[in-house]
N, C-alpha and C positions, 0 to 999 in steps of 0.2 A: 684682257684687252678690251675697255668699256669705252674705246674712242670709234666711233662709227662715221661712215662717209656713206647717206644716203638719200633715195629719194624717192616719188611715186614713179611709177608707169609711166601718166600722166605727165608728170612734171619731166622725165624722162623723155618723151617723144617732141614737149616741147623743147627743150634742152638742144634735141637733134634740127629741131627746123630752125630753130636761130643759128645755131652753126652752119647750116647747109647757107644761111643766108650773109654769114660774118666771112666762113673759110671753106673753101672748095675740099680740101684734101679728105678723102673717107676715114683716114685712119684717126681723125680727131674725134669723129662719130661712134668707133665703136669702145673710146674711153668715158661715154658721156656721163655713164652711170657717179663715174669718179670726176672726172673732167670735164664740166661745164663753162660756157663762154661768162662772162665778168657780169651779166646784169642779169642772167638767172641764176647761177649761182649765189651770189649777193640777195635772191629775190627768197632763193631757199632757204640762207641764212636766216633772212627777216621772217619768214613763217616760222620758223625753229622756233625763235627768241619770242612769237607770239604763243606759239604752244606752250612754251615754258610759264607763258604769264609773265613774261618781263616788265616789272615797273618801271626801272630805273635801268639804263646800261651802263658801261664803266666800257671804254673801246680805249684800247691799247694800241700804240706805233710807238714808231722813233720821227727826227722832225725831217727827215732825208725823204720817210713815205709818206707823209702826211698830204705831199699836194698833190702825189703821182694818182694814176686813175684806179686801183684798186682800195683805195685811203676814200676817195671821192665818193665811190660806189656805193661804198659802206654807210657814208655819210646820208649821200643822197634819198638812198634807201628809208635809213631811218626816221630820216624830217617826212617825207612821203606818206610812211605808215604812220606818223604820230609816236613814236617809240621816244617816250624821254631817256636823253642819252647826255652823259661824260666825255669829253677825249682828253686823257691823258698822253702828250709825245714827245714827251721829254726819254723816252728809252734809252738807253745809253748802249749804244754798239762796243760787245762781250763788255756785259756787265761786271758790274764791281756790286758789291753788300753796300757801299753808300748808295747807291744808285735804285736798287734793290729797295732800301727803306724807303727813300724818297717817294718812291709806287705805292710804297704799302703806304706811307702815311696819306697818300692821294686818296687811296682804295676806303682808308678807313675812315675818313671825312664826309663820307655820304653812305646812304646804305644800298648798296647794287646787289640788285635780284640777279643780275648776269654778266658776267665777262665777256667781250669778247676782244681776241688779239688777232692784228692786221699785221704782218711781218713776216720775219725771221726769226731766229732761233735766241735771238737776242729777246725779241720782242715777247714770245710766246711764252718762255720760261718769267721775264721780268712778272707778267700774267697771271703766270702759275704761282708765285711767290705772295703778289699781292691778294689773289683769292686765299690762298693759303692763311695770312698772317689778321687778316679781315676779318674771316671769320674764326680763328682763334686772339680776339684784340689782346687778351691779357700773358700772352707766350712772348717770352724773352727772345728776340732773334735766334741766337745758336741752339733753341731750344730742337729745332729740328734740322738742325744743318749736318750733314753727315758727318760722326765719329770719325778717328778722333779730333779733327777740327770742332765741330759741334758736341752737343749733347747727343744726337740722332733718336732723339725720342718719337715712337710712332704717331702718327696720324688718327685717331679715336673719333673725332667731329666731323660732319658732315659738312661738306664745302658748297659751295655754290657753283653753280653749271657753267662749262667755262666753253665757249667757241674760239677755235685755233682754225686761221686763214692764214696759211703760208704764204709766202709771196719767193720763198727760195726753195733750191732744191739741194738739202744737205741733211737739217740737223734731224729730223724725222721729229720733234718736238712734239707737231700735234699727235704724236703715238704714244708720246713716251711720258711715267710719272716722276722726268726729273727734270730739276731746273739747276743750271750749271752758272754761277757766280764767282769773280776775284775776289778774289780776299786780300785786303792790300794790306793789310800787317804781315802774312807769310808771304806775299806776290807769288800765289800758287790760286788756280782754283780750285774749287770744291763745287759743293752744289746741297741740294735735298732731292732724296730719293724713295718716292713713295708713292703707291698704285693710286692714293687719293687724290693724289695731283693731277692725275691725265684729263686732258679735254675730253668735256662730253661729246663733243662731235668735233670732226676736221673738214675742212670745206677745200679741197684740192682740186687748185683748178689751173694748167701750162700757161692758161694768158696771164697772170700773172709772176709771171716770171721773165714776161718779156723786158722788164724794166731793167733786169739786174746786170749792169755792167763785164765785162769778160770776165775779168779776173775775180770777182766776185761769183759769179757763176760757176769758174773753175775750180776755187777756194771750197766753196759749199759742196761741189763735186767730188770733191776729197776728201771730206767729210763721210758721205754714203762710202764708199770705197773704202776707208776705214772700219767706217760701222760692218758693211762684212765680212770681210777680213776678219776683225778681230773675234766677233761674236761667232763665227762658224770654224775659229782657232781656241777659243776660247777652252779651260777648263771643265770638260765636260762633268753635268749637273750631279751626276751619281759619283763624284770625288770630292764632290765641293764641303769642306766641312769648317768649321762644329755645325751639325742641324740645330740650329733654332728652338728652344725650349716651347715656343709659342708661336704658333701660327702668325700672330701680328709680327712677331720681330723678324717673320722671312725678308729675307733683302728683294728688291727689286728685279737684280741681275741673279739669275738661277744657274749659271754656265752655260754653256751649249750643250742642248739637246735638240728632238728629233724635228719637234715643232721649229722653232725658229732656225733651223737647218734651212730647211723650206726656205725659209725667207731669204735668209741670207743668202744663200746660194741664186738664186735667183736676181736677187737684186744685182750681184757680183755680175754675173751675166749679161747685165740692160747695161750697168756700167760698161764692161768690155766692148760692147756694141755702141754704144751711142755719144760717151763722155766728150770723145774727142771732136765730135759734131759737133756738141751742143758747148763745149768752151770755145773754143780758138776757129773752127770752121765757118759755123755760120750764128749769128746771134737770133738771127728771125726763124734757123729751123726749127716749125712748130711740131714737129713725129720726134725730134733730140728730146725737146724741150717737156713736153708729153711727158716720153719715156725714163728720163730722169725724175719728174716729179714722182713719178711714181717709185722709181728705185727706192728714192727719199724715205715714202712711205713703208715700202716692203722691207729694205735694211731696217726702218727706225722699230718693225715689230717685230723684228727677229732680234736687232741687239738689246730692244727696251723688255724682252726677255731674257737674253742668254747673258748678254752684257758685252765691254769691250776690257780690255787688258792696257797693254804695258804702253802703245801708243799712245792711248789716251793719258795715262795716264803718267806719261813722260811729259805731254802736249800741257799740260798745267800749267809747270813752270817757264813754259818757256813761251807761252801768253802773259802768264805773270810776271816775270823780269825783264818783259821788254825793253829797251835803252830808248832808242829813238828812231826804230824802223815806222816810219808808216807804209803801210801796202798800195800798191797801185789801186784806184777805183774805188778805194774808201773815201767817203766825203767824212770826216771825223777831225776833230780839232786836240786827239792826242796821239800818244805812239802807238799802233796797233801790229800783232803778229795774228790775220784772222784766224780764226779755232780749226779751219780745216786744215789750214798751211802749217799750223804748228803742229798739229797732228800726222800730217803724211810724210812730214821732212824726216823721221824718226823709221817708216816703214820699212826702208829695205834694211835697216841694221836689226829691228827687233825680229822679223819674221826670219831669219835667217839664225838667229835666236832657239827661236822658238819652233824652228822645223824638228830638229831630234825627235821630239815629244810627241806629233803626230805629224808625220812624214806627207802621211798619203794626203791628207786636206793640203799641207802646202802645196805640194805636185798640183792636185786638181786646181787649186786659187790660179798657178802658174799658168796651167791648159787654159783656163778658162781667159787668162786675160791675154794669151797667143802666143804661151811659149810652146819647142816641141818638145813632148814628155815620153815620147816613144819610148829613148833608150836611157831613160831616168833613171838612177839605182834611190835608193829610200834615202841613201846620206847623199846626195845633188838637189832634196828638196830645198836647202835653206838659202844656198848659193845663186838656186835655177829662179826662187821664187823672186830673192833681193835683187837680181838683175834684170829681171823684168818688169821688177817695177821702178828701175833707174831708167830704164828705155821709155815707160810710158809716162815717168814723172817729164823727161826731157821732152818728150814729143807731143805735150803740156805747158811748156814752158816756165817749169817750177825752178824757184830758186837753187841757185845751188850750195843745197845745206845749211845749216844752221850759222857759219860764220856771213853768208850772205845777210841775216838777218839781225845781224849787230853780236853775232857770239861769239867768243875764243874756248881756248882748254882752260882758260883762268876761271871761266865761269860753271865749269863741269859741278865742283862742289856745291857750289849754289841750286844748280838743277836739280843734281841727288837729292838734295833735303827739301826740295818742294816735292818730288817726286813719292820720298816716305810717306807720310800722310796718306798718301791716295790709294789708302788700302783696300776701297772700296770698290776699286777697278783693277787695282795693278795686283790682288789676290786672284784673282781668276786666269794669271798669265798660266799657258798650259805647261811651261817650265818656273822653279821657283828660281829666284835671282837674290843676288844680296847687294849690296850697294857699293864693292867692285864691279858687279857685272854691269852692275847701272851707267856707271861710269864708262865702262867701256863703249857703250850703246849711243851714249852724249859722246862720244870722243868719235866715235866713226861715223855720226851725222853730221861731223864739220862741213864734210862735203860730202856730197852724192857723185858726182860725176868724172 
């Protein structure tokens, strides 16, 4: 875990007097360490980037944040300090491998001492890509793209120092060493996945999140909800086989163990508390908005260890074959299914799944998000957990199911076979499946409700 969120003492207490002087409320004060108001934070970033010896910067968006105040920040910041700086924003919300290049050919037209990404999960990975491919100029695109899509050839060179500023609260990005892209010959994603890719530092801070639309809030929401879920259901690590001949060829995702238990589970908990706040209740609560970001974080280093499963890794295709849903809230000029909605629509059919296999974590996921487990017997986990979260996807206001989203049963076989591929995720499912059960799984997501 080489991604750190930090700062002095010093910089600390001033942290605390600009907030006493932005926002009254205490409990923004005792996140300050992680959660800083917009122009110290921004102020942190800019000493980071002069410690590192930043000649050149390379600053990543999409054109949606480019004028909002956390884009500005960054900006202003840098003409300020003297810091010669790049912006690339042309990002493309969930990327595609055209999109992908376009960054990297950006990247590799100048020589940048440092990266840094203003966004979302879109922006952070496109980021990670471009540092990635910059500093290896002579590697074949699929050269590191995960098996068997790609080659998956490991990571051996040393990358350039990369700064990740979320501006959502979902994808855990600035945690995590993967970068998730379409691939629009199979209209499945994939991604790369490799410990070399994680940001050097993440700069986490709720006021920047004030920007994000409901349903894009909600969207990213279900995302973290996901991530723990799946990574604290996950494959636990001492079954996970073939061991790896070579320490470099370890995968990313290790299964669930004890360490990103922790995380997950706890994240799962700010979730159960706060979600419903901070999507559809109030957009200005700053203690929601806070607490989320931070879930963000705590899910993305508990799954960018243990990893996620069959969710995720159903959620591919069904990003990828999108027809012509655009989501509410996305400003985007193509069809979008966002990555978190295509991800949770799938949740109460896999989990319910995947209870047999360990009972007890479903039950507790169930407790935890307010079902009662009192008089539970071990086979009521999968049932108890899938209707609990049909209750909280409703009381969310999520789509209902995948044919809300442009899908039939005619498209089932299509999904399967985006779904295969994503062996990289949907191996660690803590039940193994074959691609009847898949089907089955796409066929009782038509609807939720």
């Amino acid at each position: 875990m080489n991604t750190s969120v930090t700062m002095t003492t010093r910089q600390a207490e001033h942290c605390r007097q600009q907030e006493r002087k932005l926002y009254a409320p205490d409990w923004l004060t005792c996140w300050s360490f992680l959660c800083v108001c917009v122009c110290v934070c921004v102020c942190v970033c800019v000493q980071d980037l002069q410690n590192m010896r930043a000649g050149k910067v390379c600053v990543m968006t999409d054109r949606n944040l480019a004028g909002l105040p956390p884009m500005r920040s960054v900006l202003e910041s840098l003409v300020r300090s003297g810091i010669e700086h790049k912006v690339y924003d042309n990002v493309r919300v969930e990327p595609t491998d055209t999109s992908f290049k376009e960054a990297i050919a950006f990247a590799k037209k100048e020589s940048f001492d440092v990266f840094v990404a203003v966004g979302g999960g879109s922006v952070i990975d496109t980021c990670k890509a471009a540092n990635l491919y910059a500093c290896h100029p002579d590697a074949d695109f699929l050269d590191f793209v995960n098996a068997p899509i790609g080659r998956g050839k490991p990571i051996t060179g040393a990358l350039k120092p990369l700064i990740a500023v979320p501006t959502t609260a979902g994808t855990g990005s600035e945690t995590t060493g993967v970068a998730i892209f379409d691939f629009e010959h199979l209209k499945a994603k994939t991604g790369i996945a490799s410990r070399a890719i994680k940001p050097t530092l993440g700069v986490v801070d709720p006021l920047h999140t004030l920007h994000m639309p409901e349903r894009v809030a909600a969207n990213s929401g279900f995302d973290v909800l996901c991530h723990a879920l799946e990574s604290y259901t996950a494959l636990p690590y001492n079954m996970r086989s073939p061991c790896p001949p070579n320490p470099i060829n370890r995968p990313a995702y290790q299964g669930s163990n004890p360490i990103s238990d922790v995380w997950s589970r706890h994240a799962l908990n700010v979730v159960a508390k706060y979600m419903k706040r901070y999507a559809v209740r109030d957009p200005e609560d700053k203690e929601a908005r806070s607490s989320m970001h931070l879930a963000s974080v705590f899910a993305g280093i508990g799954f960018g260890n243990a990893g996620v499963h069959l969710c995720h890794g159903m959620s591919y295709p069904i990003a990828g074959n999108v027809k012509t849903h655009k989501a509410k809230g996305y400003n985007v000029d193509h069809p979008v299914v966002p990555h978190g909605l295509s991800v949770v629509l799938t949740s109460p059919a896999v989990f319910n799944f995947t209870a047999p296999m360990c009972p007890e974590r479903h039950l507790e996921a169930a407790q935890i998000l307010g079902a009662d487990v009192s008089r539970a017997k071990r086979e009521d986990a999968g049932p108890l957990l899938a209707d609990t979260l049909r209750r909280f996807l409703y009381d969310l206001e999520v789509e209902d199911g995948l044919e809300a989203v442009g899908y039939s049963k005619e498209d089932v076989p299509a999904l399967v076979k985006g779904t295969i591929p994503q062996e990289r995720v949907t191996k660690l499912s803590p039940r193994e499946h074959t691609e009847e059960d898949l089907s089955h799984l796409f066929e009782a997501s038509m609807k939720l409700y």
